[in-house]
N, C-alpha and C positions, 0 to 999 in steps of 0.2 A: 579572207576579207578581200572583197574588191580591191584592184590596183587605186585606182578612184578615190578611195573612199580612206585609205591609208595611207593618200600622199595630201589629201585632204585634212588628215587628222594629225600629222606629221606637219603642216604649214601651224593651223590650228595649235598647236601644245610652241612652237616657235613664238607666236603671236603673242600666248601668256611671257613667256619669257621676255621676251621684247619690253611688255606692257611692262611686266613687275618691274622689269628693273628701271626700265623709265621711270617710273613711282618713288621707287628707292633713290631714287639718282636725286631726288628735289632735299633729302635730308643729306648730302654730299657738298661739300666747300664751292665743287664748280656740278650744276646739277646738267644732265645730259641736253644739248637743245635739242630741239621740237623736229625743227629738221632731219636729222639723224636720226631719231627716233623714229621720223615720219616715213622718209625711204625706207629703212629699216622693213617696220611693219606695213608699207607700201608693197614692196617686194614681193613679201610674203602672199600678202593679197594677190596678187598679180598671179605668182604660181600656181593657186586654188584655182585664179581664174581662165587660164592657159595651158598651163602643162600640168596639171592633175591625172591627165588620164598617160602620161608618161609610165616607162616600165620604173618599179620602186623603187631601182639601183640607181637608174640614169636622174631618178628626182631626189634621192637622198645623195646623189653628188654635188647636184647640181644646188641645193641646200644648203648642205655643208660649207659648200665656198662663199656662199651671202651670208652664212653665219662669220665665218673669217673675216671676210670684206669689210660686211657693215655694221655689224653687232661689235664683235670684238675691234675689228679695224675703225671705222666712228664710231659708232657707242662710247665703248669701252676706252678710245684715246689709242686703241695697238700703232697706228701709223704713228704717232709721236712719242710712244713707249718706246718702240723698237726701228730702229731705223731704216734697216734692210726690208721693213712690212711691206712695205709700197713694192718694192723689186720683188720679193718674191712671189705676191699676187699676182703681178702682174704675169710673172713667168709661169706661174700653176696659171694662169688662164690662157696662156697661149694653149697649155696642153688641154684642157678642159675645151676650150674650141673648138681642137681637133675632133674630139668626141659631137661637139655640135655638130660640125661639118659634114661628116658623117653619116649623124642620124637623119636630117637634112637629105646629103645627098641618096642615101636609102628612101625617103619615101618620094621623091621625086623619081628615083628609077620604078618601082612599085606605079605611082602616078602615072607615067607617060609611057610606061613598058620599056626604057633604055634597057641595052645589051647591059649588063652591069659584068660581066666577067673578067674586064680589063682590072690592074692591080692600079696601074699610075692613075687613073682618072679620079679615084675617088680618093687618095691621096692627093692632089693637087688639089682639088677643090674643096678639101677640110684646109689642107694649106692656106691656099689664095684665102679662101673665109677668116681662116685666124689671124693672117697678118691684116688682113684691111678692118679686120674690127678693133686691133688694137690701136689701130688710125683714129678709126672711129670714137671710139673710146675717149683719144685722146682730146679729139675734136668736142665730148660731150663734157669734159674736164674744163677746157678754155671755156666754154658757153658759160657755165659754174661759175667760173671764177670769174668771167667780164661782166654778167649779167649778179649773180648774187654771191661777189667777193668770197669763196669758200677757198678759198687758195688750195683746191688740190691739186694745182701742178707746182705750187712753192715761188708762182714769177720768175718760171728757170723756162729756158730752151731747152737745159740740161739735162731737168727733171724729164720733161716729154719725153725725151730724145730715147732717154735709157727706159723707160717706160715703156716705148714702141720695140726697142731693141730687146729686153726681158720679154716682153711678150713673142714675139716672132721666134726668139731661141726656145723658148716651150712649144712652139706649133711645132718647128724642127725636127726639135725631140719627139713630139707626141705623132707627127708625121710618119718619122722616122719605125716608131712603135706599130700604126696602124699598118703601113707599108709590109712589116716583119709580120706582123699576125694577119694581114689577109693574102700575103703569100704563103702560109702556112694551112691555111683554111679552102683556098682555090687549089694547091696541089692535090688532093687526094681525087677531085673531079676531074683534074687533065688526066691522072693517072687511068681512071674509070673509060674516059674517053677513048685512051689511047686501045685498051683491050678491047 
């Protein structure tokens, strides 16, 4: 099956899920609101409409974590279930960024013909990318909450703060990881070189 066509049908079978449980959530004491619901199966949409033609790994990752986020994390109440949710998303997507950064900086070097051999270059700019998005992020958090009261920073500095901080120590690490495996993957060509 097409890459296409299977991360297409993988959004698709998410959307049922979404929908039904939204449905079921109206015979439930507090039922899911609309909102939630809405980004939720928003999202989804947005990936059929954007990243479909991603390789299947890189989209059933990238999946998975708006299933966490928004389905189980809103939908489902997990940020008010559990309380560590909010931190540890935020630190799975520093490292999940890194992986943006990345793919990113690969079709930009493909794009413009960049040397791409060097190790630090495309580490630092999955970096620099993951730390400013969790800025970002956080900047789209306040917007939420001054604009339509969804309190997901809590009315804390605190909350941000550790928010940006969880996020950036996952770029770190995920940094750290990409660093370790593409100086693993560029040695055998210096090797090649040298004979």
């Amino acid at each position: 099956m097409k890459a296409s066509k299977q991360n297409t049908l993988l959004s698709v079978l998410l959307l049922i899920v979404y929908t039904i449980t939204y449905a079921i959530s109206f015979t439930w004491e507090t039922p899911i609101a609309f909102y939630y619901y809405g980004m939720t199966a928003g999202t989804a949409l947005l990936f059929i409409l954007f990243l479909r033609n991603l390789k299947p790994l890189y989209y059933a990752i990238f999946s998975f974590f708006t299933v966490m986020a928004q389905y189980f994390g809103s939908m489902l109440g997990g940020y008010h279930a559990i309380s560590f949710y909010d931190l540890l998303l935020h630190f799975s997507s520093g490292i999940l960024l890194i992986l943006v950064g990345y793919l990113l900086y690969t079709a930009l070097v493909r794009r413009y013909e960049i040397d791409s051999r060097a190790v630090l270059l495309p580490v630092l700019f999955s970096l620099f990318l993951a730390i400013a998005a969790a800025g970002l992020w956080e900047v789209y958090e306040f917007c939420g909450d001054t604009f339509f009261h969804l309190q997901a920073q809590g009315g804390s500095l605190t909350d941000t703060m550790t928010d940006i901080i969880a996020g950036s120590c996952g770029a770190l690490i995920g940094a750290a990881f990409l660093a370790s495996s593409l100086k693993k993957h560029k040695q055998p060509q210096k090797d090649k070189r040298q004979d």
